[in-house]
Each structure stands twice: as structure tokens, then as C-alpha cells.
C-alpha positions in Angstrom: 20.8 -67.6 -3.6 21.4 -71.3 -4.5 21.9 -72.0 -1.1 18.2 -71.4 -0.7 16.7 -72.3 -3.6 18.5 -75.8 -3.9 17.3 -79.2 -2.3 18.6 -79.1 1.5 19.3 -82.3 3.3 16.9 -83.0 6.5 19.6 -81.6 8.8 20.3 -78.6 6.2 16.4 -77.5 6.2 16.7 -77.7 10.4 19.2 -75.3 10.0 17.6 -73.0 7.3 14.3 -73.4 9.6 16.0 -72.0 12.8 18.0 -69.5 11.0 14.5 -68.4 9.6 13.3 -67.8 13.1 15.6 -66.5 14.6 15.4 -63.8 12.0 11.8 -63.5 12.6 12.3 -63.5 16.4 14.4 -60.6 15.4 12.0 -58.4 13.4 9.9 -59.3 16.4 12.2 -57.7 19.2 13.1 -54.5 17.0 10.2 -53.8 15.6 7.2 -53.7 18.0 9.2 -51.1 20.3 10.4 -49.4 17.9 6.9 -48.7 16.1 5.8 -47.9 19.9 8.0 -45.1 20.4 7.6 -43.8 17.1 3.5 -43.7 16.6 3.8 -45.7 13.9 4.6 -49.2 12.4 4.9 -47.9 9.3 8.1 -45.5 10.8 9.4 -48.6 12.5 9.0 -50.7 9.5 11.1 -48.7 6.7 13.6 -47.5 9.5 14.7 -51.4 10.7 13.9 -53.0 7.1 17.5 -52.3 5.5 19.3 -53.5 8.5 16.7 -56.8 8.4 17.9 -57.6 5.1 21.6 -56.9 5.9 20.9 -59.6 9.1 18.9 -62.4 7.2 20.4 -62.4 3.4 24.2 -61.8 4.4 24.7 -62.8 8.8 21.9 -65.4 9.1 21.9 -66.5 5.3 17.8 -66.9 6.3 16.5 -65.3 2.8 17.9 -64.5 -0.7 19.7 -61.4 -1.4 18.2 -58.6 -3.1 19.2 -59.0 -6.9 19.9 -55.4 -9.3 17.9 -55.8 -12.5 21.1 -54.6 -14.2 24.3 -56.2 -14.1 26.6 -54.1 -15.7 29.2 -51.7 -12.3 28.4 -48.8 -14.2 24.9 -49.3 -14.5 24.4 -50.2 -11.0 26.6 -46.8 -9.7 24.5 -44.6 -12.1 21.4 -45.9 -10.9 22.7 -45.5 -7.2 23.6 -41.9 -7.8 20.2 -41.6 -9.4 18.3 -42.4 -6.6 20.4 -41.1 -4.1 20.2 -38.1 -6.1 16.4 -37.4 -6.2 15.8 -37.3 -2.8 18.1 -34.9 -2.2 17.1 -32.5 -5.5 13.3 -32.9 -3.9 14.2 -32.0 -0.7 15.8 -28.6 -2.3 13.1 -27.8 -4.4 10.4 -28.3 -2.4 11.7 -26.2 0.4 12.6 -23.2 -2.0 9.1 -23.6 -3.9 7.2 -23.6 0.0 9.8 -20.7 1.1 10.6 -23.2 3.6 13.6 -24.9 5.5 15.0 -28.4 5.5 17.1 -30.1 7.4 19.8 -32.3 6.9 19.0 -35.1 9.3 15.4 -34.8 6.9 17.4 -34.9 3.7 19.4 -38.5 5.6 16.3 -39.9 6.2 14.6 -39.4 2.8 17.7 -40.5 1.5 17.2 -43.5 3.7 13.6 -44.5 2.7 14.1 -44.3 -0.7 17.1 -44.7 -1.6 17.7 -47.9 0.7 13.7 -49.1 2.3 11.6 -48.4 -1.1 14.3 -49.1 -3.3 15.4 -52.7 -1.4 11.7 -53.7 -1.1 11.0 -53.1 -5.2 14.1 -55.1 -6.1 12.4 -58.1 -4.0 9.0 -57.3 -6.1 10.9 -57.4 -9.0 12.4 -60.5 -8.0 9.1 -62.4 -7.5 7.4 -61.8 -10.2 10.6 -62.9 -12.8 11.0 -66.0 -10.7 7.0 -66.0 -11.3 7.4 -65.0 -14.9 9.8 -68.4 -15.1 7.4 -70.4 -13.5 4.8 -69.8 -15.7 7.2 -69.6 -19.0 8.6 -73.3 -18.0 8.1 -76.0 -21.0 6.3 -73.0 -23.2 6.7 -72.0 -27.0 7.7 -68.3 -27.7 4.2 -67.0 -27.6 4.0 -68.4 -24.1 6.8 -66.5 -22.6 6.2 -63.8 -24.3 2.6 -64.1 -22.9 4.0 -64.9 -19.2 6.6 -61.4 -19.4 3.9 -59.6 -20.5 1.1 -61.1 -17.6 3.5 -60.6 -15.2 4.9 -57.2 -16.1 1.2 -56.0 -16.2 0.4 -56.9 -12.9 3.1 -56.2 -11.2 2.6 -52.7 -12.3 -0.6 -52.8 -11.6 0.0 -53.6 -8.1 3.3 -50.8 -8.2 0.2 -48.3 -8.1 -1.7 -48.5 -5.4 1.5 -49.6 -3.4 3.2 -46.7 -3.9 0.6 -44.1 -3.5 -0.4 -44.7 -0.3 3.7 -45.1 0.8 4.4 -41.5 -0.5 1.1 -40.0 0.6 1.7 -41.5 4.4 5.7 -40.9 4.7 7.0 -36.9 3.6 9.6 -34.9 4.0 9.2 -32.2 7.2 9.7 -28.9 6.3 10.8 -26.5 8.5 8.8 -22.8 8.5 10.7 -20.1 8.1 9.8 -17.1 11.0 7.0 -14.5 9.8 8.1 -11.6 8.1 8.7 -8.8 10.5 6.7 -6.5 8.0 3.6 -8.5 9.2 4.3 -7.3 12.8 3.3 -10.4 14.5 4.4 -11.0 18.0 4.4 -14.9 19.2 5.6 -17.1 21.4 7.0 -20.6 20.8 5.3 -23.6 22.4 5.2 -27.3 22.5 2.4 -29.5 23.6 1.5 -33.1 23.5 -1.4 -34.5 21.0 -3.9 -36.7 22.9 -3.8 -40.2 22.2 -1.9 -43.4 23.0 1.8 -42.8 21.6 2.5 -39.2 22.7 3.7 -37.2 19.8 5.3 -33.5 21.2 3.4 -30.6 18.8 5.6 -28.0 18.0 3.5 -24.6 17.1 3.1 -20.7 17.7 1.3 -18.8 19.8 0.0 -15.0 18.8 -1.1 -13.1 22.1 -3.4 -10.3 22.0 -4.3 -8.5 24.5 -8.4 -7.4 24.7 -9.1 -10.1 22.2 -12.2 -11.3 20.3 -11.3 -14.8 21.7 -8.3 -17.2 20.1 -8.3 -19.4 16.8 -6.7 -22.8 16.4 -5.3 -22.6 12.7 -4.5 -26.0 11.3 -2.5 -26.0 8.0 -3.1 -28.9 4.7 -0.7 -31.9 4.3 2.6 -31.6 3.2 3.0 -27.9 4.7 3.7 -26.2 8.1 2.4 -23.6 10.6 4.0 -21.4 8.4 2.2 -21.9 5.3 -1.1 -20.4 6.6 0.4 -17.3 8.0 -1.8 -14.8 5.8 -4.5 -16.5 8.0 -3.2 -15.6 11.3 -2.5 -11.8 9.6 -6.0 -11.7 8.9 -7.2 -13.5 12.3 -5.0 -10.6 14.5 -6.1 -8.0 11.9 -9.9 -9.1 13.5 -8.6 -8.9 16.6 -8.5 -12.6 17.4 -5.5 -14.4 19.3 -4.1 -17.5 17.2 -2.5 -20.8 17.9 -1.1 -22.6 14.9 0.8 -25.5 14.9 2.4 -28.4 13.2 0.8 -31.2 12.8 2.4 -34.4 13.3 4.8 -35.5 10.8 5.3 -31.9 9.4 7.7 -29.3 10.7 9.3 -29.6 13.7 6.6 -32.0 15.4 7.4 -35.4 16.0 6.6 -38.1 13.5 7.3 -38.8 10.1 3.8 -40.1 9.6 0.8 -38.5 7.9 -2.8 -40.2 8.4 -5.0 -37.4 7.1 -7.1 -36.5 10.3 -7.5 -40.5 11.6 -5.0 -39.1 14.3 -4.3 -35.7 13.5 -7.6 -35.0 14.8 -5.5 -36.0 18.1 -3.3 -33.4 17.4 -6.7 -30.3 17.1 -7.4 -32.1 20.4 -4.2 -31.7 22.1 -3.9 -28.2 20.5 -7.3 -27.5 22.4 -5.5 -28.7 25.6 -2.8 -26.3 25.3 -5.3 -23.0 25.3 -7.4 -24.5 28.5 -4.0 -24.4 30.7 -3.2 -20.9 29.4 -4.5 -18.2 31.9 -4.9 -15.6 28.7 -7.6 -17.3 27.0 -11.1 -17.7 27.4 -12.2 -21.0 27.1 -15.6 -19.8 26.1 -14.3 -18.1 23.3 -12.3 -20.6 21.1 -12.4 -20.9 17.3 -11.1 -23.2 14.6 -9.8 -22.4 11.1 -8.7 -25.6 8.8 -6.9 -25.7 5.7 -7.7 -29.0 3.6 -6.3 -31.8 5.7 -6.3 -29.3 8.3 -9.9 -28.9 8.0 -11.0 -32.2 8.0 -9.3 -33.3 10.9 -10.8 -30.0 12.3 -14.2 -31.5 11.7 -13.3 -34.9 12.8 -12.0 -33.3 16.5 -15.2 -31.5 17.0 -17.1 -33.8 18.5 -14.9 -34.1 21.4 -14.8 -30.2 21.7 -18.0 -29.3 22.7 -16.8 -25.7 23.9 -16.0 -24.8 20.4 -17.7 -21.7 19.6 -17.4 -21.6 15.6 -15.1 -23.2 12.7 -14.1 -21.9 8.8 -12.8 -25.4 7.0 -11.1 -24.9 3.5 -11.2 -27.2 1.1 -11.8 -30.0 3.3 -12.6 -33.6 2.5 -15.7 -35.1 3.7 -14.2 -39.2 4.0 -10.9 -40.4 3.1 -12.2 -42.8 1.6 -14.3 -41.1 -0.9 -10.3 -39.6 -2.0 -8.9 -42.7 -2.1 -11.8 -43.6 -4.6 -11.4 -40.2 -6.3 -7.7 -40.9 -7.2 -8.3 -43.8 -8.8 -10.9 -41.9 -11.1 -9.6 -43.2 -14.4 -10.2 -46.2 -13.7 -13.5 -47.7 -15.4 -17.1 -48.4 -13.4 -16.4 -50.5 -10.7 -12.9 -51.8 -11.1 -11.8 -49.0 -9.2 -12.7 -51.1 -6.1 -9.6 -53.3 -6.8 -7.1 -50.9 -6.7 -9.1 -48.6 -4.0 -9.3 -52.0 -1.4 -5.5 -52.2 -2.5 -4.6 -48.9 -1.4 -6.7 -49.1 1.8 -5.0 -52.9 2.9 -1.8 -51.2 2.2 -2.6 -47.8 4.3 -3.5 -50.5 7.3 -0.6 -52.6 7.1 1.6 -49.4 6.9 0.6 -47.3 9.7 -2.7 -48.7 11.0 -4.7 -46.0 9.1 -8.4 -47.1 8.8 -9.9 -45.3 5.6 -13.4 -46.0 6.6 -13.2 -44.0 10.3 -11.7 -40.9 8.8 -14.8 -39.2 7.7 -15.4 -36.0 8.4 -18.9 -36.0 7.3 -20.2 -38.8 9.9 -17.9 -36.9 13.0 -20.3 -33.8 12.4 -23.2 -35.3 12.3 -25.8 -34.2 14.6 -23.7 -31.0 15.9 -24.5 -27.5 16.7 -21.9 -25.7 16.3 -21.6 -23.2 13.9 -19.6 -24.1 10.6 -18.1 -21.6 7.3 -17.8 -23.9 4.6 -15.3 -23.1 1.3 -14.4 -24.3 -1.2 -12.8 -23.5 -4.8 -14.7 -25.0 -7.4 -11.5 -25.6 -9.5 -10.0 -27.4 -7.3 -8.3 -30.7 -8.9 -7.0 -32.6 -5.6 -10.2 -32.5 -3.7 -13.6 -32.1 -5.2 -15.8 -29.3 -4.2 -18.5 -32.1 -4.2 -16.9 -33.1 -0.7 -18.0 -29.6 0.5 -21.1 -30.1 -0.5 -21.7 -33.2 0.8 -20.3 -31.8 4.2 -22.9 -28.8 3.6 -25.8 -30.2 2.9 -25.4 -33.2 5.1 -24.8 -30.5 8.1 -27.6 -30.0 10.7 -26.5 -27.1 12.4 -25.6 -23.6 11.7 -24.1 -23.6 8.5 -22.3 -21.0 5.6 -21.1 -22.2 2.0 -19.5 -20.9 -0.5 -17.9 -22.0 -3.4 -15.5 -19.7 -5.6 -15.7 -20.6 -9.1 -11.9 -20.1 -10.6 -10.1 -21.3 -7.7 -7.9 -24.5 -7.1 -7.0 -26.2 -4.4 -6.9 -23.8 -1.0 -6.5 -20.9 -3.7 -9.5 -19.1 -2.8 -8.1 -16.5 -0.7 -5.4 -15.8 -3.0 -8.2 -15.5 -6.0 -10.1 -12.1 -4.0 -7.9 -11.7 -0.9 -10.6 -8.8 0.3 -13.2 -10.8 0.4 -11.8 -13.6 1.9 -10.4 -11.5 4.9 -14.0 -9.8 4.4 -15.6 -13.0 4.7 -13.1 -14.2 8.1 -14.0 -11.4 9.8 -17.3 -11.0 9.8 -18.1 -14.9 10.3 -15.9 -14.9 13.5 -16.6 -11.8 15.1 -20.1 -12.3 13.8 -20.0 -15.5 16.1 -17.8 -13.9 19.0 -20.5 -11.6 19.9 -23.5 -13.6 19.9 -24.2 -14.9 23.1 
């Protein structure tokens, strides 16, 4: 650390300077290709950034070392086991609590993000703002430093926030689905298929033949889950006598990609899931439905304009703009100050993974279409308003169904009158399937 803080002689700083770049040129030569292959700089970034750190604070010498807030061995190993610890615990819990699978390569690279990216990058945070906090506490009475700790502590927090938000939100464990319960009786196939887009992410899903079928559904599940987690749905979809393709979107299950943009290119994903039914031979391409779980739903919406053969959707608790969420988690925050930590949040969402807020919005994609559209929406529901449901509603020119279940949370709206909801399904699709 003194090495680099200290007054270098003219030949010293040439030295530091080219070390310096050469550590750039390396970030450079890693990085761009490895974002490429992934899909996403925001992969690339918290894969490489333990290993650039390794390179330019202890090979090159090119930047300060990460410093522990704690000094004490003891300290230090207990806080290592902690947060090697809590990825793992998640990764358990969350897979019992879903009735899902996870893998260990999934558990290694939680492990690896948080334990080694997120946990690197806050010690350099933390490292700023004391050398900040000593900056501004140089030459000062008590009440100055005590003034400067507390400035700093404050904002540094305050920026902790909307930093980490939109890192956990974009970057989530996969979670395998377990295989439907044979009591359900549901015959499928496996398949894999490409999204559209520019990086080609591989789409691993299910396929439920049926033979003298109403048509086939594309089922899209909510963030965070699986193809497995909106099984009842494809029960209830056969039960109607409709085919069903559901698949994982990327960065859930077993699709590629560890990176979650909330329908800015999953909508790739409906779009390449479309693809897959026009090269099968047993479905009609005339006769092709959409059902969307939350994030499912919006990127649903947000596909539809470049599937004008779609003959009908159902969207569940969708979202009608990200960036009317990104607003509504900063709720708490007073008037219009929540623009500070929203534009945060948004900048940080960019420079992770290229997401742009504003262009995921499911309420401009529909506008001006025709096709037929089931709204739903649980009134209760704490994570996404059922005003965005009514904003898609009434903002909706074509054919158009809402309702609106007081009692039910989030995507619990089936679970709240099961009857009615398969009631509901069935007669808006097959309703649909038969009019010409």
C-alpha cells in the first residue's frame, strides 16, 4: 500500500504508469470476450474481477490491496466462514422451500460472487470512503471527525442500497426443476432451443404433446423460479385440452446464463420459444397461445409485437415498465428524492449488464395491438402493484379481460379459488381457439 500511496521518483511513476496499463490492457483482453460468450458484461465482470485483483494488487503491484476492516486472525476466519457460509445455507433453503434442485457447480459459483466478487468489491468501498473520511477529518477538532465518520458512513450506505439491489436482483442462483409428479399424468418431451438475439443463449424447456389439440400454449414462469414452478398451469392448460411448451428462461434452470434483465431480453427468449413451435410439424401455427407468470408475463407482452400470429395471451401479475418497479422499491423514500436513488439503481443496472430500464415496458410494447389479452392480478400483492395491471388494462386498445382478486398476493391468485382460476383458463382460451 505505501508503495502506492508514497511520492514515486520520475522513473518510479513510469513504472507504476505501465504497470497500470498493462493491467488495464489486461481487463481489456479478458473481459470483452468473455462478456461475449456469456451474454452479459455483468457475468464477465464478477467471474474475472477476483483474478484482476489477484494480477494488479499482488503480480503487477498496479493498485492497493484489498484491506479487512478487522484485524484480529480470528475475526477475519469467522467472517470468512460467515460468508462462505450463507451462500451455501441459501442455496439449500431456497431449493427445499421451491421443491427444487441445485447444483453444486451453482452452489461454487454463488460461493464465488459473494463470497470473493461482492465481498472484494465492498472492502475497496469501504476503503475509499475511510481514506475519504481522513481526508476530510485532517487538521479537525473532535466534532469534525466525528462529523466526517458520520458524513461518510451515511453516504456510503446510502449508495450500499441501490448498488446492491440491482446486483442481487440481476445475478441468482439457478434452480433446477424437479420432474412433474407422475400423479399429474403428464407426458413431455425434453427440448432445447436458441433465444433470438445477438449472443445466443441455448433454452432448456418441456414440451407436452397432445394429440387432437385446442392449439399449444407457451407458459413463461416469474423470476427467480423454473419451468417447474408453473406446472399447475400446464395441468390445467392439458386438462383444456391445449398442448404446452414451458421453458426456462435465461438465467434460471438449466438455460444458459446467470443473468436476469426482467423481459429487456427475455422477451428474446418468448421469441425464440415461438421459433421452436413453427419447426415442429405437430403444431398449428395458427393456433398458438401465451400464458405469463409476473416477469413471465411482462416479457410475454413485450415479445408480442414481433408475434403477430399470436392468437390470445393470460399475463399474471405482470409489470407494466421496469422502471415504474424500480421507482416502486424505493417507495419509502420521500417526494421526489426517490429519483436519486432510482437514477442510481438504473446507472448501475446499465453498467452491470447493459439493462436499459426505460425500454422494458410492457405497457408501450402493446400499444396499438389486436390481440386478445386476460389480465390478473391479486390485489394484495406487495412486490408488484395491481396498479401496473391496471395501467396495462386500461391503456390496452384491443380485446381485453381484467380481473383483480382482492385477498391475493403476489401470483397467488390461483392458489386463493383454484376452480375459478382453472374456470377462468379454460374458458378464455378455448373461448379464443374457436373463434375464427
Amino acid at each position: 500500500m505505501t508503495s502506492l500511496t508514497a511520492e514515486p521518483s520520475r522513473s518510479g511513476c513510469l513504472s507504476l504508469l505501465s504497470r497500470r496499463l498493462l493491467l488495464a490492457l489486461l481487463v481489456a483482453v479478458t473481459w470483452i470476450p468473455v462478456a461475449y460468450l456469456l451474454g452479459s458484461r455483468g457475468e464477465g465482470f464478477w467471474l474475472l474481477f477476483p483474478l484482476w485483483v489477484l494480477a494488479g494488487a499482488y503480480v503487477l503491484r498496479a493498485i492497493p490491496a484489498p484491506r479487512a476492516q478487522y484485524k484480529g486472525r480470528l475475526v477475519k476466519w469467522c467472517i470468512g466462514t460467515v460468508v462462505t457460509a450463507l451462500p451455501i445455507g441459501y442455496c439449500f433453503a431456497m431449493a427445499y422451500l421451491m421443491g427444487a434442485t441445485v447444483a453444486w457447480k451453482e452452489i461454487l459459483i454463488a460461493i464465488w460472487f459473494f463470497a470473493a466478487s461482492l465481498e472484494i468489491l465492498l472492502l475497496y468501498l469501504f476503503q475509499i470512503f475511510d481514506a475519504l473520511r481522513l481526508r476530510l477529518s485532517r487538521g479537525r477538532g473532535r466534532v469534525g471527525r466525528m462529523v466526517a465518520l458520520i458524513g461518510t458512513r451515511l453516504v456510503l450506505y446510502g449508495l450500499l442500497i441501490p448498488f446492491l439491489l440491482p446486483t442481487f436482483s440481476l445475478h441468482r442462483v439457478k434452480f433446477t426443476s424437479r420432474l412433474p409428479p407422475p400423479e399429474m399424468g403428464l407426458t413431455f418431451e425434453d427440448v432445447r432451443f436458441p433465444a433470438r438475439g445477438e449472443f445466443r443463449m441455448n433454452l432448456a424447456g418441456w414440451f407436452f404433446p397432445l394429440e387432437n389439440n385446442q392449439g399449444t400454449v407457451i407458459a413463461c414462469h416469474g423470476v427467480g423460479a423454473n419451468r417447474g414452478d408453473i406446472i399447475e398451469i400446464v395441468w390445467i392448460l392439458r386438462e383444456a385440452g391445449f398442448q404446452v411448451l414451458c421453458f426456462d428462461f435465461r438465467g434460471h434452470g438449466e438455460s444458459d446464463g446467470h443473468t436476469v434483465t426482467y423481459g429487456f431480453r427475455e422477451r428474446q427468449d418468448v421469441l425464440g420459444a415461438w421459433d421452436h413451435l413453427m419447426t415442429r410439424h405437430d403444431v398449428d401455427p395458427n393456433r398458438i397461445f401465451g400464458f405469463g407468470l409476473s416477469m413471465g408475463a411482462s416479457s410475454l407482452l413485450m415479445a408480442l409485437p414481433e408475434l403477430p400470429g399470436m392468437k390470445a395471451v393470460v399475463v399474471d401479475s405482470a409489470f407494466s415498465s421496469l422502471d415504474k418497479m424500480v421507482r416502486h422499491q424505493y417507495r419509502f423514500v420521500p417526494g421526489s428524492l426517490v429519483e436519486i436513488p432510482a437514477a442510481f439503481t438504473r446507472m448501475i443496472g446499465w453498467l452491470d449488464s447493459g439493462l436499459r430500464v426505460e425500454q422494458a415496458d410492457a405497457a408501450a410494447a402493446i400499444r396499438g395491438l389486436k390481440v386478445p389479452i386476460f389480465f390478473i392480478h391479486g390485489l394484495d400483492d406487495a412486490i408488484i402493484p395491481a396498479d401496473c395491471t391496471r395501467t396495462l388494462y386500461e391503456g390496452y386498445g384491443g380485446p381485453r379481460k381484467l380481473r383483480l382478486e382482492p385477498g391475493a398476493g403476489h401470483g397467488r391468485t390461483a392458489e386463493l379459488d383454484n376452480e375459478r382460476y382453472r374456470r377462468d383458463l379454460r374458458a378464455f382460451f378455448l373461448g379464443q381457439a374457436t373463434d375464427q
